[in-house]
N, C-alpha and C positions, 0 to 999 in steps of 0.2 A: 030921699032914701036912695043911696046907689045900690043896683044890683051888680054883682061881678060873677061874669060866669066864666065858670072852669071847663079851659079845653083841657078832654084827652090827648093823654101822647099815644103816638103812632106806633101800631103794632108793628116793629119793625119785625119779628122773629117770624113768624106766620105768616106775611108777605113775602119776604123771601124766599123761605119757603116753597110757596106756595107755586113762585117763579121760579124757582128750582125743579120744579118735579114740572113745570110744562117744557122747561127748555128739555130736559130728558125725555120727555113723551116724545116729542117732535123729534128730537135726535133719531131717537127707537124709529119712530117713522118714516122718518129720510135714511136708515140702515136698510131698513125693512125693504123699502122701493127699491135703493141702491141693491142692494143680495139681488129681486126680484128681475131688474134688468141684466144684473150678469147672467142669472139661471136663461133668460131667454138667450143673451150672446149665446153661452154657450151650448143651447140648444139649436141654436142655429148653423153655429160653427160646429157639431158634430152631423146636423144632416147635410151641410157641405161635404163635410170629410166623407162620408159614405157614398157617393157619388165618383171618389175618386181612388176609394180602395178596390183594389180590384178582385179577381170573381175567388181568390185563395186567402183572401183578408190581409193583403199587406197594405200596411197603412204607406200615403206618401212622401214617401223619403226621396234622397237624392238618387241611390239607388235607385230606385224604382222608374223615376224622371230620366235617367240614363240609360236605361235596358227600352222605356216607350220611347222614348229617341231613335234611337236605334232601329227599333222594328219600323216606327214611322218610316225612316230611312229608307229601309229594306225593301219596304211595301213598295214606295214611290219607284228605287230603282224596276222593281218585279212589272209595275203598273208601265212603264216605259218601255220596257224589254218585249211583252207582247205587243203594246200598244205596233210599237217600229216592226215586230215580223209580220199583223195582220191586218196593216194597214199601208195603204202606197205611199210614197214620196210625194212630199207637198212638189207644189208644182214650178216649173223653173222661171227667172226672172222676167224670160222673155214674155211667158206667159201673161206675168201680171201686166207688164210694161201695153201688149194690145193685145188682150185673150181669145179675140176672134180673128185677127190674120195669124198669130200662132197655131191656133186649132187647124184652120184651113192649111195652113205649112207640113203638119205633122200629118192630116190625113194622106196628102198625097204623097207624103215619102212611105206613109204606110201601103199605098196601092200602088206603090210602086216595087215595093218590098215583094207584094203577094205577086207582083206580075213576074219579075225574075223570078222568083222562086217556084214561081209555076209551069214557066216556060222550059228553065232545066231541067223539069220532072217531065215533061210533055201532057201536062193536068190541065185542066183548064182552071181559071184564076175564080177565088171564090168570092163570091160576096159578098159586101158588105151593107148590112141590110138594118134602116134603123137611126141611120144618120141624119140629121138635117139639108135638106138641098140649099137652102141660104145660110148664111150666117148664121149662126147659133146666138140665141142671148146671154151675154156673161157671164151671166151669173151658173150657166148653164157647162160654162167652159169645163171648167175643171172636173166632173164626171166623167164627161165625154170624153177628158185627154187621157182617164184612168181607165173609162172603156177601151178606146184605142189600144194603149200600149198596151193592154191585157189582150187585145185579138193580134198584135204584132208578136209576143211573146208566146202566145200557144201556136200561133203558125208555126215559128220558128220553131219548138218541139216538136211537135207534129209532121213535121219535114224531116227531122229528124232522125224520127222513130222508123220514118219509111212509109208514110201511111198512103196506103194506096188511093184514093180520092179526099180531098178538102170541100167539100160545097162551097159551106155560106156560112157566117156570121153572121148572128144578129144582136143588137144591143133591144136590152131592155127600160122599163121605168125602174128608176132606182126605189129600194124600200128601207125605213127604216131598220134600227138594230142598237137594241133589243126591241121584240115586240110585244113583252111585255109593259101591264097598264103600271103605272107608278116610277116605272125604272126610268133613270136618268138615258137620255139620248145622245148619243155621241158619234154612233157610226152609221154610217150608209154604206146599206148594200149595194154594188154596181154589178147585175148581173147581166151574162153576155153567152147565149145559144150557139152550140157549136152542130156542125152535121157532117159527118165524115165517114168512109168508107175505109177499112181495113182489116186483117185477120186478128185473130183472136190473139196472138201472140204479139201483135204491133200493139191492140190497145188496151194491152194489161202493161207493156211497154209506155205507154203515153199517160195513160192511167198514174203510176210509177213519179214518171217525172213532172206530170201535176204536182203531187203529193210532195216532193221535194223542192217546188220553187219557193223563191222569199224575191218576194212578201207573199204571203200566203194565198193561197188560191181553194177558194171552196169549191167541191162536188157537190150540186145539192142536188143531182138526177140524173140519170142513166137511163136511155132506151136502147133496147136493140133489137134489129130486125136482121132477117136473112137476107145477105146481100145477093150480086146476082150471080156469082160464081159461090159452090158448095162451101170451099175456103174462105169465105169475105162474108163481114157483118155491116149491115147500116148502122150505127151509133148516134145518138144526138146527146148530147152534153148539155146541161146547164152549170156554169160554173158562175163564179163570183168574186170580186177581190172587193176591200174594203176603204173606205175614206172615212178621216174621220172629218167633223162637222164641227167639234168642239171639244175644249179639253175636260178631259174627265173631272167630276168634285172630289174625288176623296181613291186612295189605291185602298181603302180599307174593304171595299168588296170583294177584293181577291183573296181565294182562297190560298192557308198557306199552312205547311206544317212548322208541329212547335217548334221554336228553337231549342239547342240543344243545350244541358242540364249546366253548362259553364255559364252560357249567355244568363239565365236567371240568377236576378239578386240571393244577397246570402240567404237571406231571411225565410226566402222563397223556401230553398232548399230545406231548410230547417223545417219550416211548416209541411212541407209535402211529404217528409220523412215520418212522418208521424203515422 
């Protein structure tokens, strides 16, 4: 006795089906992920943008990119402008070439400077107090050369002005600048004691032309005493000029007012009219 057994035919309708609704599930899935990574992009790319809008809410444009150009610009020139009136002349080639027989070179045309010009006043020649009796170390030169020509250029005014006794000059330890903690360092102070003898009207006169030299010359103290005639005061001076040590990070520390209402983008205008 043969058995014959009956296959089923194959559900084809309800299988496909069936495969139909998971390739759509997973479609829906893979949108779903796909939308969820834009939402981050663009979440990400608007807290970029906000870092870069600036403090009146314009977003950046080219505008905007050309007006901070500009200031950048502006700044560096402004950063350089002081930098050069309050600070000395980097120092000449000869200097670098051997910075210890130049320093000795220049000291003695300087005492040689105070010696003439003392002899034609009939003063006696001041000192110079503070210097190294050997060679100076190197690295040491170039302060020294901006002390020096700082006590050769206040002679010379001071000779000028008529000043009735010059003593002595003294150099000092240079200090830094600024002294405040956190702030970038870039300049040394080189200061240099002055002791002179003159009327009151000579060293409001010398005082004066201080105040007018370039590169800039600091006052940071004033003493006086009764000199030994009624007319005549003793004076001691602490002045200072400046070197710098290294080039500044950024001209953005400087302070500066706003530009005027052309230089801002349109947009600006627009928004600030509000």
């Amino acid at each position: 006795m043969t058995s014959l057994t009956t296959r089923r035919p194959i559900a084809w309708g309800p299988l496909l089906g069936a495969l139909l609704v998971g390739a759509v599930g997973a479609g829906v899935i893979a949108w779903r992920l796909h939308l969820q990574a834009i939402d981050r992009q663009v979440a990400a790319t608007r807290g970029g943008l906000k870092k870069l809008v600036l403090s009146r809410g314009i977003p950046p444009n080219q505008d905007v990119m050309d007006y901070l150009t500009a200031r950048q610009q502006a700044l560096e020139r402004c950063l350089q402008a002081w930098v050069k009136l309050a600070t000395a002349a980097p120092s000449a080639e000869a200097a670098m070439a051997d910075p210890q027989l130049y320093f000795q070179e220049q000291l003695h045309d300087v005492q040689r400077t105070l010696e003439r010009a003392a002899a034609a006043r009939t003063m006696p020649v001041p000192q110079q107090l503070g210097f190294p009796k050997e060679l100076p170390p190197s690295d040491t030169v170039p302060r020294l050369l901006v002390q020096l020509s700082l006590i050769k250029e206040l002679a010379g005014l001071m000779f000028e002005q008529g000043v009735a006794g010059l003593s002595s000059f003294k150099i000092e330890d240079p200090e830094t600048a600024p002294e405040d903690e956190g702030e970038v360092v870039f300049l040394t102070r080189l200061p240099v004691r002055v002791r002179l003898t003159s009327s009151l009207p000579q060293l409001l006169k010398i005082l004066a032309a201080i105040e007018g030299a370039d590169p800039l010359i600091e006052l940071r103290a004033i003493r006086l005493a009764t000199g030994a005639t009624p007319d005549t005061l003793d004076a001691e001076l602490s002045l200072a000029r400046y070197l710098m040590v290294a080039a500044p990070e950024a001209a953005s520390t400087i302070e500066q007012p706003e530009p005027p209402a052309k230089a801002i983008p349109k947009r600006t205008k627009r928004k600030s009219a509000r």
